[in-house]
N, C-alpha and C positions, 0 to 999 in steps of 0.2 A: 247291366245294360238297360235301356228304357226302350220299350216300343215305339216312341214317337222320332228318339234319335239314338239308335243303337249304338253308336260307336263314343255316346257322348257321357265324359267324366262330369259330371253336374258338383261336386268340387273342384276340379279345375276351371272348370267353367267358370266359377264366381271368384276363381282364387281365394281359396278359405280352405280350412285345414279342416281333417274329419273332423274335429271336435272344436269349431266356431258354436261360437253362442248364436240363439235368434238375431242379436245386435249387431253382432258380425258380417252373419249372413246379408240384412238388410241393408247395410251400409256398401257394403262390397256391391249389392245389385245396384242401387243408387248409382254408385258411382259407373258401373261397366254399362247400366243405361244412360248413362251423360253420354258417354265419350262412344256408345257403339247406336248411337239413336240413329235411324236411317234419315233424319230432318240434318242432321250432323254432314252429309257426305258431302264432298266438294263439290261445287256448283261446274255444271261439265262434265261431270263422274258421267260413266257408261252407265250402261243397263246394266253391266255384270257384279258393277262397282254397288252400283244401287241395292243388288241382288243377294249379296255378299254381305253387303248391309242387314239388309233386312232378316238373312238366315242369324247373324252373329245377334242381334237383336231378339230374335225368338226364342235361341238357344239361352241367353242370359234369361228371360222372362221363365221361359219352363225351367231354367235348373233354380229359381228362385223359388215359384211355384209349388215346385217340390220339396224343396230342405225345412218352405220354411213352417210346413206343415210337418206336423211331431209323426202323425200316424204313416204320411208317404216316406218320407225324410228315413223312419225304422224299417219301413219296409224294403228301400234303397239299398239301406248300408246291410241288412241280411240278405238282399238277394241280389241287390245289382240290377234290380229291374225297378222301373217304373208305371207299370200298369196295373189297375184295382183287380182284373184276372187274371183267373190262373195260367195263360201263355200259351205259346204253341206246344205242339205235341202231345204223347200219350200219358197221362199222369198215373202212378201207382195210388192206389188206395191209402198211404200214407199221405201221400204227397194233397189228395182231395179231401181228407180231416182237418190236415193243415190250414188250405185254403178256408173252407166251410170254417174252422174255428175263429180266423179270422173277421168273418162278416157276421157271424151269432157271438154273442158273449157266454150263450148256453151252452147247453148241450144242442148235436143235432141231430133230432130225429124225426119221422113221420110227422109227429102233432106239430114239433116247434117249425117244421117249415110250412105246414097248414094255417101256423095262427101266423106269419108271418105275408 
């Protein structure tokens, strides 16, 4: 799940299979931003229509956003989330190694978050 759009499969969204290439990826966004561009909506369209627009429109950008970047895209498919932090709730001391290894390539202690 992503914090910006919990409920939202960022592969279905682009219609691409977990294992699209970059190419894939791009191409699929290309096209779901032709055909979902809010400049696109019928002339007359509501505000809701417009609205609808522009949400299907956002969601295509951020689920591109994300896959098509290697380091979010890995962090997506192990966790289901899309956010650089570690999330709500209380995290076990496993779980804050984990994070912390992800943003140092070191080790992390004392010194390395002072020279940081």
């Amino acid at each position: 799940m992503s914090s910006l759009y919990p409920s939202l499969d960022l592969y279905a969204t682009l219609a691409v299979s977990k294992t699209a290439t970059e190419l894939e990826i791009k191409q699929a966004f290309r096209r779901l931003a032709l055909v979902h561009h809010p400049d696109k909506v019928a002339p007359g369209a509501g505000p809701d229509e417009v609205q609808a627009a522009n949400e299907k429109f956002q969601q295509i950008g951020f689920a591109y956003a994300v896959l098509k970047d290697e380091h979010r895209r890995a962090t997506y498919d192990r966790t289901g989330r899309t956010d650089d932090g570690p999330g709500e709730g209380a995290k076990t001391e496993d779980e804050w190694k984990a994070y912390f290894r992800e943003l140092w390539s070191g080790e992390v202690n004392a010194n390395s978050i002072d020279e940081f």
